[in-house]
N, C-alpha and C positions, 0 to 999 in steps of 0.2 A: 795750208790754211789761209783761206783769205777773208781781211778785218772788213767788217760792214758799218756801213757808217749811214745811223739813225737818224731820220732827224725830229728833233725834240721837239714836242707841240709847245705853246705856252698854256701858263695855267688859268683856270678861270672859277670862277664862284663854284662851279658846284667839285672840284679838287679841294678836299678836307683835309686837314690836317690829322694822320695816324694818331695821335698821340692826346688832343683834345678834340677834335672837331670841328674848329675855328677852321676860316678859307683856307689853304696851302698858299705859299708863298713860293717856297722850296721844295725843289726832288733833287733828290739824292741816288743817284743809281749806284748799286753797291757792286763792287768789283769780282768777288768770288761769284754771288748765283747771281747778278744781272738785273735782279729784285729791286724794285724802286721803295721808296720810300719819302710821301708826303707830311712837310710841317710846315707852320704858322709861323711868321717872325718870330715867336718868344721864343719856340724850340726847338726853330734852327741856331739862334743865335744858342740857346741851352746843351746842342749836342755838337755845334760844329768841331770843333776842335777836338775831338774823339773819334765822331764816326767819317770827316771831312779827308781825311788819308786812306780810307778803306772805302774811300767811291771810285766810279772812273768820271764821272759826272756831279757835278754841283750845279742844277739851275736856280740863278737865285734874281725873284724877281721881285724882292723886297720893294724897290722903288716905285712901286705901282703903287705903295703907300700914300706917296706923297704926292700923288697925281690929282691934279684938278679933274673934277668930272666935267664933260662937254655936253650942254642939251642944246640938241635942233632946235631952232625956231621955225616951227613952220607956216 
């Protein structure tokens, strides 16, 4: 058996969060079926610690929170 190594897009506005609807922040890729799973900062921070050992993956791109937005001047 040979491991394949994915590489993980980043997320962007139209990635929803399962659980509300709000943008996704976090995927979660769960370790048994491989099945991703999209949430919003409030819950990733609301499931981590449960579902966060039953991933192989945690992408967490919370910090785009706190990101200045940039406009062109043109």
């Amino acid at each position: 058996m040979t491991a394949t190594s994915v590489a993980t897009r980043g997320l962007t506005a139209l990635d929803r969060c399962d659980r509300c609807g709000a943008q996704a922040y976090v995927r979660a890729t769960l370790a048994t079926s491989g099945g991703e799973l999209l949430f919003c900062a409030h819950h990733a921070r609301e499931v981590e610690t449960k579902l966060r050992p039953q991933t192989t993956q945690w992408q967490d791109e919370t910090s785009k929170l706190h990101e200045k937005p940039t406009f062109d001047d043109d």
